[in-house]
mmJSON file of the N, C-alpha and C atoms, coordinates in Angstrom:
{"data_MODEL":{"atom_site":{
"group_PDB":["ATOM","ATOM","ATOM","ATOM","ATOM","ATOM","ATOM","ATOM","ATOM","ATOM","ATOM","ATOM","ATOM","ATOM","ATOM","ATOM","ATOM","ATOM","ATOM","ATOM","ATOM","ATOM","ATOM","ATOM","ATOM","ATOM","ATOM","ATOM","ATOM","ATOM","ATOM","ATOM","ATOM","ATOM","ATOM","ATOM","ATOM","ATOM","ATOM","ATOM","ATOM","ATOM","ATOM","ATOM","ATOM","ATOM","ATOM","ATOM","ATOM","ATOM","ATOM","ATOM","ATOM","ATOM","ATOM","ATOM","ATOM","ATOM","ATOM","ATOM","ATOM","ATOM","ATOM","ATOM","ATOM","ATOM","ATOM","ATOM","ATOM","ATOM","ATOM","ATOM","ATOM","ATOM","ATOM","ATOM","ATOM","ATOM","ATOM","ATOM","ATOM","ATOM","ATOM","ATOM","ATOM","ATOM","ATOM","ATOM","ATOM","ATOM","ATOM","ATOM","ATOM","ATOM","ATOM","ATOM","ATOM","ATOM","ATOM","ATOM","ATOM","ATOM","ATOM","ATOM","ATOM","ATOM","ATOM","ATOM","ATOM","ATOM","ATOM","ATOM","ATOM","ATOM","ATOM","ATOM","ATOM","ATOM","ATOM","ATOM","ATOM","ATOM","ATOM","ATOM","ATOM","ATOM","ATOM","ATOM","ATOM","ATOM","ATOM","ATOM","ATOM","ATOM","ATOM","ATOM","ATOM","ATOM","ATOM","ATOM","ATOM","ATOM","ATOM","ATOM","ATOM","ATOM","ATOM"],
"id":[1,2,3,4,5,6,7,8,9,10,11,12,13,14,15,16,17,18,19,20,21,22,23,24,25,26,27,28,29,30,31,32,33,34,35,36,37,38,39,40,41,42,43,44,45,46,47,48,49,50,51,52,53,54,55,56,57,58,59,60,61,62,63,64,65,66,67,68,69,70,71,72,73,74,75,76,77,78,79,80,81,82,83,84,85,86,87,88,89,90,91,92,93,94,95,96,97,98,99,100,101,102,103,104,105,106,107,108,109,110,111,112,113,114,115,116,117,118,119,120,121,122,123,124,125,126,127,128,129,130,131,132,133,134,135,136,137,138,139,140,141,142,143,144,145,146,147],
"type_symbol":["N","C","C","N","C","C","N","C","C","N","C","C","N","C","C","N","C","C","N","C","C","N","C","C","N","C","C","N","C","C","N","C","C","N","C","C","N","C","C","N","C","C","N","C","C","N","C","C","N","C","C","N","C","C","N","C","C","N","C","C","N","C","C","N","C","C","N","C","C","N","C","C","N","C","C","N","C","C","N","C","C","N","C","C","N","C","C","N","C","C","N","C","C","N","C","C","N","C","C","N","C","C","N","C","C","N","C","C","N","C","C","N","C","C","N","C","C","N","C","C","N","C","C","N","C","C","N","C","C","N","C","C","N","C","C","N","C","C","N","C","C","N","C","C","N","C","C"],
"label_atom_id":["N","CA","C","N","CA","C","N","CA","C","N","CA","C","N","CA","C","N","CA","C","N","CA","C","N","CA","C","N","CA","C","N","CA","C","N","CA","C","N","CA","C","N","CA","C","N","CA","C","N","CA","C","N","CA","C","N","CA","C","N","CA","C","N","CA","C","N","CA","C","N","CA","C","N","CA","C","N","CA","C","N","CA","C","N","CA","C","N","CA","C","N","CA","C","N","CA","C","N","CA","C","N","CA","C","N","CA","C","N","CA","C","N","CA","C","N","CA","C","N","CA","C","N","CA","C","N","CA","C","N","CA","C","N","CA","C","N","CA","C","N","CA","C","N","CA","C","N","CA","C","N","CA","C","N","CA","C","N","CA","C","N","CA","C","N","CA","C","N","CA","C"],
"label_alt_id":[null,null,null,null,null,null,null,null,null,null,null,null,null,null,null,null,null,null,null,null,null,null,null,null,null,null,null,null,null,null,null,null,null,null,null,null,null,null,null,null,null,null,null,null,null,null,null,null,null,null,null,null,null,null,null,null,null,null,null,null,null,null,null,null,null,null,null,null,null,null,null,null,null,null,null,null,null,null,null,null,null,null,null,null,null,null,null,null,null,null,null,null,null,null,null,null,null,null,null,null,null,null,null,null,null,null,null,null,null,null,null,null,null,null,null,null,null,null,null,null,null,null,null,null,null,null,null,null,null,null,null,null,null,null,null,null,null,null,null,null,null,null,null,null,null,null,null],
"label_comp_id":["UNK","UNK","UNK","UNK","UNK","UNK","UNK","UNK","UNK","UNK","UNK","UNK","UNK","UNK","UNK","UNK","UNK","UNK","UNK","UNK","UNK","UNK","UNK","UNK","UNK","UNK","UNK","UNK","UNK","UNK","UNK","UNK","UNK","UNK","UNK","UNK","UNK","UNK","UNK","UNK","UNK","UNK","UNK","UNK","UNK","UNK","UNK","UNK","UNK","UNK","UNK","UNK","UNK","UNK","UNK","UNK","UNK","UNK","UNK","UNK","UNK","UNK","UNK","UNK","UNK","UNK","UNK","UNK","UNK","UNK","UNK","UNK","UNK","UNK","UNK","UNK","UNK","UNK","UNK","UNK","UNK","UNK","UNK","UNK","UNK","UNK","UNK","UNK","UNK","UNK","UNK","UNK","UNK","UNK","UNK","UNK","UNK","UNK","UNK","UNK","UNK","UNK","UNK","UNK","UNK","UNK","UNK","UNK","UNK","UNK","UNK","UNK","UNK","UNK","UNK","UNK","UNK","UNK","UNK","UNK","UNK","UNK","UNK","UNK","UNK","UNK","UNK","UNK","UNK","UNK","UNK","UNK","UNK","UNK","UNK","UNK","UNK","UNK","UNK","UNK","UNK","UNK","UNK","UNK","UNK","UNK","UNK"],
"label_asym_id":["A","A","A","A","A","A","A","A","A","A","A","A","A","A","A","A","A","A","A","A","A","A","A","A","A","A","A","A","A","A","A","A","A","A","A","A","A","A","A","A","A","A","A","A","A","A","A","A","A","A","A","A","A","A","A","A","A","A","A","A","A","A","A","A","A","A","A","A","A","A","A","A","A","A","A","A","A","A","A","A","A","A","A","A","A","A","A","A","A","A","A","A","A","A","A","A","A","A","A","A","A","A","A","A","A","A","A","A","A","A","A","A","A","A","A","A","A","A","A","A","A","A","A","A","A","A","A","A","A","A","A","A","A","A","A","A","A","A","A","A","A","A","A","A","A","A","A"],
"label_entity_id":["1","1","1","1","1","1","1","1","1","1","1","1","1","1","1","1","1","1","1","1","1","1","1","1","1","1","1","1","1","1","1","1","1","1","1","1","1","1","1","1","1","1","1","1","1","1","1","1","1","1","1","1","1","1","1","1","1","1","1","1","1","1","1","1","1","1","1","1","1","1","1","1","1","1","1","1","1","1","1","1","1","1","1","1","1","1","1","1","1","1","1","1","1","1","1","1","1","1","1","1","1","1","1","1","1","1","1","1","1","1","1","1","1","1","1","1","1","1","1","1","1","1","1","1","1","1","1","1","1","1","1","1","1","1","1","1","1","1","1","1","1","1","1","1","1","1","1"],
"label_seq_id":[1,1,1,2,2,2,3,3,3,4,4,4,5,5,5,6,6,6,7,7,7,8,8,8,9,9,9,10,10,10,11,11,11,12,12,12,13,13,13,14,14,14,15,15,15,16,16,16,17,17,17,18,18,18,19,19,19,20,20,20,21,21,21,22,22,22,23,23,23,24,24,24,25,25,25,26,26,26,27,27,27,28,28,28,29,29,29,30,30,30,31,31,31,32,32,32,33,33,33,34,34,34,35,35,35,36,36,36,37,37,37,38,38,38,39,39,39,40,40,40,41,41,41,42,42,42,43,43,43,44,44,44,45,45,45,46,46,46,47,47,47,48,48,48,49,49,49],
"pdbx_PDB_ins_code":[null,null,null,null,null,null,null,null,null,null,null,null,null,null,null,null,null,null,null,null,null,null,null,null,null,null,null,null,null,null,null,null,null,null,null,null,null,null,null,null,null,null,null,null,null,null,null,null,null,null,null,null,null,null,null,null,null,null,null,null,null,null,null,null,null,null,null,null,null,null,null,null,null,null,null,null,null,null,null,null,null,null,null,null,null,null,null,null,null,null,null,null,null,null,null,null,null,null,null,null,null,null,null,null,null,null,null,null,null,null,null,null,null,null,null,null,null,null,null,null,null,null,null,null,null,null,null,null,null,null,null,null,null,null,null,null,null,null,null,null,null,null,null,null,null,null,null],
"Cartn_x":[2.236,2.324,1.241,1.532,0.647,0.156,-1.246,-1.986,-1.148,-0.133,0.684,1.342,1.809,2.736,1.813,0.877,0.104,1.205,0.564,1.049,1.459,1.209,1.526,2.779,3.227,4.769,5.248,5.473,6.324,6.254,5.905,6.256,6.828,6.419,7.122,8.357,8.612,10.334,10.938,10.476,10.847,11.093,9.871,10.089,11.331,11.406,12.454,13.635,14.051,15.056,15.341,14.208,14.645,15.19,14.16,15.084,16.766,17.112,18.443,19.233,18.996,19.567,19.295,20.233,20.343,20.391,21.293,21.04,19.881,18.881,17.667,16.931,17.092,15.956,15.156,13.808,12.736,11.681,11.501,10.867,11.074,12.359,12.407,11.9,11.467,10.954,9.24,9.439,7.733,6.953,7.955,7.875,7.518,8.773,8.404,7.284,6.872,5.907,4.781,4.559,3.262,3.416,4.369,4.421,3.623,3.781,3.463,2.071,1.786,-0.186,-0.641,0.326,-0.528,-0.81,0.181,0.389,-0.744,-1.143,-2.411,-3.525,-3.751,-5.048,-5.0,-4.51,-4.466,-3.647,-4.008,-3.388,-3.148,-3.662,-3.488,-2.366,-2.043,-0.851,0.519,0.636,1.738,3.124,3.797,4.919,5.816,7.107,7.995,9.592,9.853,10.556,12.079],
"Cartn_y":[8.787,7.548,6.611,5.525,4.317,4.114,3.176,2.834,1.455,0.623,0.066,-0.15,1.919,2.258,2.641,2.443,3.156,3.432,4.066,3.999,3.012,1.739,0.526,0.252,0.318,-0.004,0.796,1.882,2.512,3.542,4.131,5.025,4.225,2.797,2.291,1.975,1.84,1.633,2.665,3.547,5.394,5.651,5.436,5.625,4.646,3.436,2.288,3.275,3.418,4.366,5.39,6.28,7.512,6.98,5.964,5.28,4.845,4.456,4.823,5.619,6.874,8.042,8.055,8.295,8.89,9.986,10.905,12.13,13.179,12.706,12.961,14.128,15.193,15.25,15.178,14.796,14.223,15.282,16.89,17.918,17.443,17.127,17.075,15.926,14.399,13.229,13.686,14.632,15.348,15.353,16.441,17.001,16.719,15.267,14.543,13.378,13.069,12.335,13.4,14.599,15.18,15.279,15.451,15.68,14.363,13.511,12.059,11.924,12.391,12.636,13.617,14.649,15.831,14.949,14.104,13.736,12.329,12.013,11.205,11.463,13.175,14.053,14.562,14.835,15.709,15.215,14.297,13.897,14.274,15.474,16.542,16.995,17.408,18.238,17.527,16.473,15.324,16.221,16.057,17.106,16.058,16.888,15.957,15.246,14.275,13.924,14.258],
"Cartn_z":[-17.742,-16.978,-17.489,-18.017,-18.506,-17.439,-17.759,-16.758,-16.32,-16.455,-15.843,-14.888,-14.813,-13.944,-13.037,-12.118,-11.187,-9.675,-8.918,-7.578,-6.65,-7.069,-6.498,-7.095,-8.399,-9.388,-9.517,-10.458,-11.092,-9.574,-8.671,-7.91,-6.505,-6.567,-5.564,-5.481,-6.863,-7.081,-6.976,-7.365,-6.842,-5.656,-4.993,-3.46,-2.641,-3.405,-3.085,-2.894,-4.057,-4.567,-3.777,-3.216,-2.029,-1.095,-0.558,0.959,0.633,-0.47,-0.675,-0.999,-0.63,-0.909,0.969,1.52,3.189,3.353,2.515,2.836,2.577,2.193,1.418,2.326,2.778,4.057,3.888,5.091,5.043,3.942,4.575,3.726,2.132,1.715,0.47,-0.234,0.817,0.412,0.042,0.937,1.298,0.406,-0.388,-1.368,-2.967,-3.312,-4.331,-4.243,-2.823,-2.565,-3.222,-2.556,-2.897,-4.393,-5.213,-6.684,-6.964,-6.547,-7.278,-7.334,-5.958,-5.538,-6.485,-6.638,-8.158,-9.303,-9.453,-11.172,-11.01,-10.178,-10.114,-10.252,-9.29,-9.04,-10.641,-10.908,-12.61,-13.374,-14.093,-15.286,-16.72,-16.486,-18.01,-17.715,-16.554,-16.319,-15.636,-16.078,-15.318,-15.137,-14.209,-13.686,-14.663,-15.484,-15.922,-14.633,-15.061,-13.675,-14.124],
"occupancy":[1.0,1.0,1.0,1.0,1.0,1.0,1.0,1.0,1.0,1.0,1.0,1.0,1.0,1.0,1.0,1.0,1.0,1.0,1.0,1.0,1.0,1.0,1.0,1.0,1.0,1.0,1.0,1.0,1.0,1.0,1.0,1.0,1.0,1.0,1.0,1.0,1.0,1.0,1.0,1.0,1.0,1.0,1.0,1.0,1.0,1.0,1.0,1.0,1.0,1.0,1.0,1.0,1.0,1.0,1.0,1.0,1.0,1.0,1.0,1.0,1.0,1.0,1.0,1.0,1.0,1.0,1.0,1.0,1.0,1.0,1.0,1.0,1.0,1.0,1.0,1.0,1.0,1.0,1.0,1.0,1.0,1.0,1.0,1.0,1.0,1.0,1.0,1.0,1.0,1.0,1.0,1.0,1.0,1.0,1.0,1.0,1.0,1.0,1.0,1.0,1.0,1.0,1.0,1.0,1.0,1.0,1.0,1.0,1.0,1.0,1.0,1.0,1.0,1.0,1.0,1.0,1.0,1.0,1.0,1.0,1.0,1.0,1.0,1.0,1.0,1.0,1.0,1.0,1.0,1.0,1.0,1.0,1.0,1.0,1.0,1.0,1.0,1.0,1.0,1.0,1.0,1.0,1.0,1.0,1.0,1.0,1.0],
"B_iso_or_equiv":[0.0,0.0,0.0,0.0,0.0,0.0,0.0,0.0,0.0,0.0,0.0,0.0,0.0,0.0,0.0,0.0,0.0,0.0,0.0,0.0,0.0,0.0,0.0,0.0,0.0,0.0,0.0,0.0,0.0,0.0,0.0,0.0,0.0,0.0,0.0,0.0,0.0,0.0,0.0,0.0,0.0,0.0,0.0,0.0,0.0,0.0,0.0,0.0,0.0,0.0,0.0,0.0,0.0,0.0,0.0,0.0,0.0,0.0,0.0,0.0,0.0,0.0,0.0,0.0,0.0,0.0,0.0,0.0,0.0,0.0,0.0,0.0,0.0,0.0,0.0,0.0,0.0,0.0,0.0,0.0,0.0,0.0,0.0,0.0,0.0,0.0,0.0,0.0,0.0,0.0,0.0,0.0,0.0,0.0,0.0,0.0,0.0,0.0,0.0,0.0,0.0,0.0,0.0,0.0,0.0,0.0,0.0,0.0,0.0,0.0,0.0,0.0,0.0,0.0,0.0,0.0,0.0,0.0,0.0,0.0,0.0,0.0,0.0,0.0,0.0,0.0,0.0,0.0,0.0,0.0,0.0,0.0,0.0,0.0,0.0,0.0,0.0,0.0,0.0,0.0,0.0,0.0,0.0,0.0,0.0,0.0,0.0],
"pdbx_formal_charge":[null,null,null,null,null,null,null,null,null,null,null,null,null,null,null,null,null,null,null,null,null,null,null,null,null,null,null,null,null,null,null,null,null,null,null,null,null,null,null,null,null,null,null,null,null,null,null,null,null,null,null,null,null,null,null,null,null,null,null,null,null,null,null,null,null,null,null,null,null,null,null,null,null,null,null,null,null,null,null,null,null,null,null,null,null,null,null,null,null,null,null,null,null,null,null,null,null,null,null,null,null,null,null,null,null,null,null,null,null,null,null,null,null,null,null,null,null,null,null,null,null,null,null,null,null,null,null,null,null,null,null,null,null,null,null,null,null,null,null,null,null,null,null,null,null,null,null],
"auth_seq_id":[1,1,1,2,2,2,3,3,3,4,4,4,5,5,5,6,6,6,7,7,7,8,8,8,9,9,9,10,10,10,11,11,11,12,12,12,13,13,13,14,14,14,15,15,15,16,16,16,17,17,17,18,18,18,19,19,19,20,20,20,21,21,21,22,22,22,23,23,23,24,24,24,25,25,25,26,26,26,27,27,27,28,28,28,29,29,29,30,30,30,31,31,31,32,32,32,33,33,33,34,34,34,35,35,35,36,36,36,37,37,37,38,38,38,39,39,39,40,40,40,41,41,41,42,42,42,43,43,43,44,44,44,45,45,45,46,46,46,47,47,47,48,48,48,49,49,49],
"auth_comp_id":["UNK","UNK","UNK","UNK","UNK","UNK","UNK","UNK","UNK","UNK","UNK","UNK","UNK","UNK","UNK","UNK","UNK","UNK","UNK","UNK","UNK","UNK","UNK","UNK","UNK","UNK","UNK","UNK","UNK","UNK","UNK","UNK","UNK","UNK","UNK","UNK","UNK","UNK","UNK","UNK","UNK","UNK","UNK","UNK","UNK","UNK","UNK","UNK","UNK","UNK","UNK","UNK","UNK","UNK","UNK","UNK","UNK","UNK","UNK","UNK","UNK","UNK","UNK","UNK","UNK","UNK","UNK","UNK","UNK","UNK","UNK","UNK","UNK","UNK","UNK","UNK","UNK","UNK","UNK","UNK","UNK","UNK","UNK","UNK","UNK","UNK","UNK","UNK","UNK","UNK","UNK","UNK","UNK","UNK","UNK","UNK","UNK","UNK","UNK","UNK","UNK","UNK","UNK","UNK","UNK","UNK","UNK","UNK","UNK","UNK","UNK","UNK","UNK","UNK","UNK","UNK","UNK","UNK","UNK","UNK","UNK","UNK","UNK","UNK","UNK","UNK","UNK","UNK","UNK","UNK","UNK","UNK","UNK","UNK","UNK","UNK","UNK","UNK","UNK","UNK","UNK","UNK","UNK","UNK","UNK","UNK","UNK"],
"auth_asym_id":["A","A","A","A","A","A","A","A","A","A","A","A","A","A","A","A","A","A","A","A","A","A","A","A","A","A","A","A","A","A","A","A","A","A","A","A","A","A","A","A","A","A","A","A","A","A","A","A","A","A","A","A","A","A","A","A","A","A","A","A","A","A","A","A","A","A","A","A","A","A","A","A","A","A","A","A","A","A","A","A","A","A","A","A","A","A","A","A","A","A","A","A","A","A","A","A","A","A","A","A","A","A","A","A","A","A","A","A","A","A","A","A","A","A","A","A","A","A","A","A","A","A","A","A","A","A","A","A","A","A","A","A","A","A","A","A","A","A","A","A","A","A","A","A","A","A","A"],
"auth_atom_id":["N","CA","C","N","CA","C","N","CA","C","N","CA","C","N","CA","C","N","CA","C","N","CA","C","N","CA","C","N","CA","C","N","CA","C","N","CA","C","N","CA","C","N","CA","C","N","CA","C","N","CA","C","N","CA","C","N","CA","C","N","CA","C","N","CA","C","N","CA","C","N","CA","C","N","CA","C","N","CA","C","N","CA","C","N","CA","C","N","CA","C","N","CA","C","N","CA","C","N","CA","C","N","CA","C","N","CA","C","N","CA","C","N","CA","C","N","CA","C","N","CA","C","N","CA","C","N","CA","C","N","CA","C","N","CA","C","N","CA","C","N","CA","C","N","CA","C","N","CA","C","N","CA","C","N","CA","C","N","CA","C","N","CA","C","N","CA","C","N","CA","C"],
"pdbx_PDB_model_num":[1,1,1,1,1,1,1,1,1,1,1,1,1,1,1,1,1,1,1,1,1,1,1,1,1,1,1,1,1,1,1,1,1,1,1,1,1,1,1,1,1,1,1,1,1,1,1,1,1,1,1,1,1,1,1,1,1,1,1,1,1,1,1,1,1,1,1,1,1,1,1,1,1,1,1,1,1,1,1,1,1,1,1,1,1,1,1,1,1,1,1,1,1,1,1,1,1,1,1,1,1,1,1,1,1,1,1,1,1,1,1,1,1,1,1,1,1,1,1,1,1,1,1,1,1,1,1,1,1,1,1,1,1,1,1,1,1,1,1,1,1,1,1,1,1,1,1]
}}}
């Protein structure tokens, strides 16, 4: 992830994107939310999407 894409852009359009998915359950929004917080906390090890 470029320093471009921080948590304010490139994951907000992401998150945009979940809220349009309805059937999503919430645990599973949980879930890729916390992935997003790893790949910030540790950036050697970025999860692939």
């Amino acid at each position: 992830m470029g320093s471009s894409e921080s948590r304010n852009t490139l994951d907000f359009r992401e998150l945009s994107e979940l809220d349009r998915q309805h059937g999503l359950p919430d645990h599973t929004r949980r879930l890729i939310e916390a992935c997003w917080d790893l790949d910030a906390a540790y950036p050697d090890r970025l999860l692939t999407r």
